[in-house]
N, C-alpha and C positions, 0 to 999 in steps of 0.2 A: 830397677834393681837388676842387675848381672848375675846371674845364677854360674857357679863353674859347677861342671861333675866331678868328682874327685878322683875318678881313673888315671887323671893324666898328671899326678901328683904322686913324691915317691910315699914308700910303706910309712914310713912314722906320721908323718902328718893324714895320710889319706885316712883314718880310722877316726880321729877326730873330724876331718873335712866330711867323712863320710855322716857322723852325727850331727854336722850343722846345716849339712844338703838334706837329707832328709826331717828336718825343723822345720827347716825354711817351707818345702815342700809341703809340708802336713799344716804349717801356718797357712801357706797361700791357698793352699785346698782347704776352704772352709765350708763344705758341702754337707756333713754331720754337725749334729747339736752336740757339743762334747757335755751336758748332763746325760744324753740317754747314751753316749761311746761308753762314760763314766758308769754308768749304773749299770748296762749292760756287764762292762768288765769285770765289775763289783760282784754281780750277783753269781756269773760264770765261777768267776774267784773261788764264792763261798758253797758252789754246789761242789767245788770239786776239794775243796776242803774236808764238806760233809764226807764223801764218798769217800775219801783218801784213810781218815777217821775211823769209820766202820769199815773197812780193810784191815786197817791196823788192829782193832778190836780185838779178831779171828785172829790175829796173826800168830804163828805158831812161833817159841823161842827154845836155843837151846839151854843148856846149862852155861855156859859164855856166855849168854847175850845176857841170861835174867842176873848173873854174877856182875856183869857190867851194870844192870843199868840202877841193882840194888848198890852198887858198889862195894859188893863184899866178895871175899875170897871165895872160886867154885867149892870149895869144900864145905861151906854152911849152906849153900844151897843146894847139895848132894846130902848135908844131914839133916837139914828142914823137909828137904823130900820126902825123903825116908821115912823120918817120924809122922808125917803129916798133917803137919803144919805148914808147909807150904803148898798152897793146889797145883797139884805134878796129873801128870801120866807117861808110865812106863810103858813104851814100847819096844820091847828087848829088851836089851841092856842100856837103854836111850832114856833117858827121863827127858819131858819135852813138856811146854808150860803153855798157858793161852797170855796172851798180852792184856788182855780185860779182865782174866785173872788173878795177873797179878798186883795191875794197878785195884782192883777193888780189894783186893788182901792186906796195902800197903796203906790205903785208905782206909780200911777199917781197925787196923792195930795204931794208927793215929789218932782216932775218934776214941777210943780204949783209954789211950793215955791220957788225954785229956779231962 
């Protein structure tokens, strides 16, 4: 079998030729057991899932972001603040939310309804 490099081929073609050189390549390199390529990948995957996660957790939002992701207009969540009912902290004139706070507030007035 003839291997070409795909350098010497113009730009449209060469991005696919480049994807079937490097196939070929990774085929005829069969030096790794692809279950332990695979599981390693796998487990990589979900540690940085985990971590990404509990980043998020912390994450601090503004009043945009919790108005985006509650999908309601910033002004009910300027006036859930306020009364509190919704878990805030004001610093300044900043009202500023935890991301783990919110989803467990949004979680638990579901469970409410139910």
């Amino acid at each position: 079998m003839e291997i070409i490099h795909p350098s010497g081929m113009d730009k449209k073609l060469r991005s696919q030729a480049e994807i079937r050189f490097y196939r070929v390549l990774k085929f005829l390199n069969r030096h790794a057991d692809t279950s332990v390529v695979m599981n390693n990948e796998v487990s990589t995957a979900t540690a940085i899932q985990a971590e990404e996660a509990t980043v998020r957790e912390g994450e601090i939002l503004t009043v945009m972001e919790v108005a985006q992701f509650l999908r309601v207009p910033k002004s009910t969540v300027y006036k859930l603040a306020r009364v509190g009912e919704l878990p805030a902290s004001k610093i300044g004139k900043h009202w500023r939310f935890l991301r783990r706070d919110i989803h467990e507030w949004i979680h638990g007035r579901s469970r409410q309804a139910s």
